[in-house]
N, C-alpha and C positions, 0 to 999 in steps of 0.2 A: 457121821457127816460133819466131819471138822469139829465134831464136838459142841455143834449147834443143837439147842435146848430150845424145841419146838414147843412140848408141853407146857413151858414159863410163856410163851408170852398170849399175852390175856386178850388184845382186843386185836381181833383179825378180821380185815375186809378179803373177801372172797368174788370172787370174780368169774361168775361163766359164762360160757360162749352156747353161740346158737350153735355150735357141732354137740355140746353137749344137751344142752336143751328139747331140742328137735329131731326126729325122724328126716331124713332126705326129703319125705312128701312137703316138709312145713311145718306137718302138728307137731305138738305137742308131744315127746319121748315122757307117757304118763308114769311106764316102770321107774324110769330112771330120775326122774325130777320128783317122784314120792318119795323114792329114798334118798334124793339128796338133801330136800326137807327132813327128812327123819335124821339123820347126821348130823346135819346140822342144829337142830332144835335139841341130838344130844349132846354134842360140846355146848352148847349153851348151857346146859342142864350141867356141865362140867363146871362151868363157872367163866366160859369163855364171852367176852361181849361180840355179837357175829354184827354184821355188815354185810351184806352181798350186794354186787353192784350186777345186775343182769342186762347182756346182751338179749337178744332174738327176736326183739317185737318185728323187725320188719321179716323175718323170717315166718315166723307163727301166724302172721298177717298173708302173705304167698299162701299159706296151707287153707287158715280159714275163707279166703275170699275163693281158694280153688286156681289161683294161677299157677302154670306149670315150672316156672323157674324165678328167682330174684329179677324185678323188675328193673330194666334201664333208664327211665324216665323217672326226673324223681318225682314231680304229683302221685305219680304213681307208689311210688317209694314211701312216700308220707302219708298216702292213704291205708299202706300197709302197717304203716308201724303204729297208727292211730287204732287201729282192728287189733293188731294182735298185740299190743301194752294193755289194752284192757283186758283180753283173752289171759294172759299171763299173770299181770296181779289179781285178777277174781281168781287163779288157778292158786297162787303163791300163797293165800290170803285163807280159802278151805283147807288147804295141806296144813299149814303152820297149826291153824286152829284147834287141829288135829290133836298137837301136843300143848296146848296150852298155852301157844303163842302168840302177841299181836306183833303185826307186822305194819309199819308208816311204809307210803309211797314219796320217794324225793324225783322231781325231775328238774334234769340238771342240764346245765350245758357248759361250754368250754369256757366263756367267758364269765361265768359265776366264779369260778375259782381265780381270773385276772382283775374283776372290779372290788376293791375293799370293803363295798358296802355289802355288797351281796356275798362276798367270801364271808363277812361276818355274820350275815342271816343262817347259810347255810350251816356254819359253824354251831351257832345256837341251837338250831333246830335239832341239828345231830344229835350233840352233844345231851340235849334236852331230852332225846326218847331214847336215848343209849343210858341214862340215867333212869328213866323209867323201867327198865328194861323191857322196852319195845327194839325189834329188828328192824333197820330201817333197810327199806329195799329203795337204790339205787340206781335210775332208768337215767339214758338221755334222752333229751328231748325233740327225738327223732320228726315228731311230726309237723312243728314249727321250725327247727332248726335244720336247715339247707345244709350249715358246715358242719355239723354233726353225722350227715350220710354222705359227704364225698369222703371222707379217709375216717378208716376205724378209730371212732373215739372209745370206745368204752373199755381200753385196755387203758390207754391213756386216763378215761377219767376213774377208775379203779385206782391207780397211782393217785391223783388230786384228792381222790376220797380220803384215799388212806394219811395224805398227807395233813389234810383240818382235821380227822376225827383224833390223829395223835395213836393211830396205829403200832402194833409191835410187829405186825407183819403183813401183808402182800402176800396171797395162794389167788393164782391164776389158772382153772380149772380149763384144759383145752384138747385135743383130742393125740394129743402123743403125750410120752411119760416127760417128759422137757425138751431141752435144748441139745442136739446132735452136735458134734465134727462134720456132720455131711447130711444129703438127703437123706431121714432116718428110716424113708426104700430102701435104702443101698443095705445089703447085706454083712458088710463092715462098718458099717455107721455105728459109735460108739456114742454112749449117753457122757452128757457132762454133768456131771453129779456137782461141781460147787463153780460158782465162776466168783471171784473178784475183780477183774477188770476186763470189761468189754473190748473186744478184739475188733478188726478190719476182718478178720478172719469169720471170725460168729456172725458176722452181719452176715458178711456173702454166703452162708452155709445153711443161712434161716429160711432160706424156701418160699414157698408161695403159701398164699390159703388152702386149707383141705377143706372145705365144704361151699358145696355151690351156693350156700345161702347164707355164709357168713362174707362179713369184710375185711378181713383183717387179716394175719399170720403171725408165725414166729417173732417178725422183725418188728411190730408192732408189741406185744408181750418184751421183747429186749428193751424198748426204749421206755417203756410202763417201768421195768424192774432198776434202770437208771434212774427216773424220773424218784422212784421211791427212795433208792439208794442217797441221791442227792440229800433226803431228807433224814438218813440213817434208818428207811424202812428196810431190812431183807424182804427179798420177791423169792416166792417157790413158784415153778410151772412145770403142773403135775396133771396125770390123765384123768380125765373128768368120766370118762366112759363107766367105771364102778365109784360110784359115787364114796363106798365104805374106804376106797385108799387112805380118807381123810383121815380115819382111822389110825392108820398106820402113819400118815404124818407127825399125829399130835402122839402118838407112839415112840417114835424118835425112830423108825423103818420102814418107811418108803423111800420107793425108788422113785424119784425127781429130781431136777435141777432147784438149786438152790443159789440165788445172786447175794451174796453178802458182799457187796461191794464197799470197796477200800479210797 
C-alpha cells in the first residue's frame, strides 16, 4: 500500500464505533470487544503506545435501560450515555486487567481541544499515563455535553486526540473495510485502498450511517482523517467486525483505506 510502513509507527490512537462495539439490541458485542482488548493489549505488548477513543455509551445505555431504539429526545439521550459510559469502562477496565493492563478514563469534549488551557491539561494528562504506560481510554462527554450528541463527535474527537498526544497514526475501526467509489451495497463498488486528496466525489459516495444506534457515517470518518492529515497524522478506516484485522494492518496486509494525505 504505497509502500506505507504501518508496523513503524509506534503511538496509535484507535477509534471504535458503536456498530462495532454492540449487538443491534444495545449490549454489549462481549465476543467481539474481548478480542479487541486481547489485540490490542497485544501490540502493546509489541511495543506499541495504544489510545482508543470509544464511541457507544449512548448505545450500550438503549440496551441496558431496555429501550427499543436510540432515543430522540436528548434528556433522554444523556441519560443513556451516563448508563452505558459506566457500563463500558467497568467492561474496558476487567478485559484490559486481563492482560496486565491499567486503563485511565479521559472525558472530553469538543471545546477542550479549542481552549489553551484545558488543551494543555489534557495534553499532560495524556502524555503523563502514555508515559506510564497506562491506556488511556477516550469517552466524550456525552451526558453533559448537548453539542457532543447533536453531530457525531467521536470521529472528530479521535482526530483531536491524535492530534495532542503526537500520534503516528489514526485507525478508525467501523463496520465496512473503508472508503468505496459508491454505495459499498452496490455490487461494483470498488474499495479505495489510498486516498491523498479528498474529493467532491468521496464526499457524495460516503453514504449514510449503517447502525441504528450509531451517529455518524463514512462522511464523518473523512473529515476525522482530514482533520488528522492537516496535522501530518495518516488515517486508516478498516472493519472493526474481526477485531484480529489489526493484525494484518500492523502486518503491512490488510485490506483498508488508508488517507496519507498531501
Amino acid at each position: 500500500m504505497n509502500n506505507f510502513d504501518f508496523s513503524a509507527r509506534k503511538r496509535i490512537v484507535i477509534k471504535v464505533g458503536t456498530s462495532t462495539l454492540t449487538h443491534k439490541t444495545g449490549n454489549i458485542n462481549i465476543r467481539r470487544v474481548k478480542k479487541m482488548v486481547e489485540v490490542l493489549s497485544d501490540l502493546k505488548n509489541r511495543g506499541h503506545d495504544i489510545i482508543l477513543v470509544s464511541s457507544g455509551a449512548v448505545g450500550v445505555g438503549v440496551g441496558s435501560i431496555g429501550l427499543q431504539k436510540r432515543p430522540a429526545d436528548m434528556p433522554t439521550k444523556q441519560a443513556c450515555a451516563a448508563v452505558g459510559q459506566s457500563r463500558l469502562m467497568s467492561f474496558y477496565q476487567s478485559e484490559f486487567s486481563r492482560f496486565n493492563h491499567t486503563v485511565a478514563q479521559i472525558l472530553a469534549t469538543r471545546d477542550v481541544f479549542s481552549n489553551k488551557i484545558r488543551r494543555e491539561n489534557i495534553f499532560n494528562t495524556m502524555h503523563t499515563l502514555l508515559s506510564m504506560g497506562i491506556i488511556p481510554i477516550i469517552n466524550a462527554n456525552d451526558s453533559v455535553s448537548i453539542e457532543q450528541l447533536d453531530f457525531d463527535e467521536n470521529d472528530t474527537l479521535s482526530a483531536l486526540s491524535a492530534e495532542v498526544c503526537g500520534a503516528d497514526l489514526l485507525v478508525i475501526l467501523t463496520d465496512v473495510d473503508g472508503l468505496y467509489d459508491r454505495n459499498p451495497s452496490e455490487p461494483d463498488a470498488e474499495l479505495i485502498p489510498v486516498v491523498h486528496k479528498v474529493t467532491d466525489e468521496m464526499i457524495a459516495a460516503a453514504g449514510e450511517k449503517g447502525s441504528e444506534l450509531a451517529s455518524g457515517g463514512m462522511i464523518t470518518k473523512i473529515e476525522a482523517a482530514v482533520i488528522a492529515g492537516e496535522a501530518g497524522i495518516p488515517t486508516v478506516i478498516i472493519k472493526g467486525d474481526e477485531p484480529e484485522y489489526l493484525y494484518d494492518l500492523f502486518d503491512n496486509k490488510a485490506v483498508c483505506t488508508l488517507f496519507d494525505l498531501k
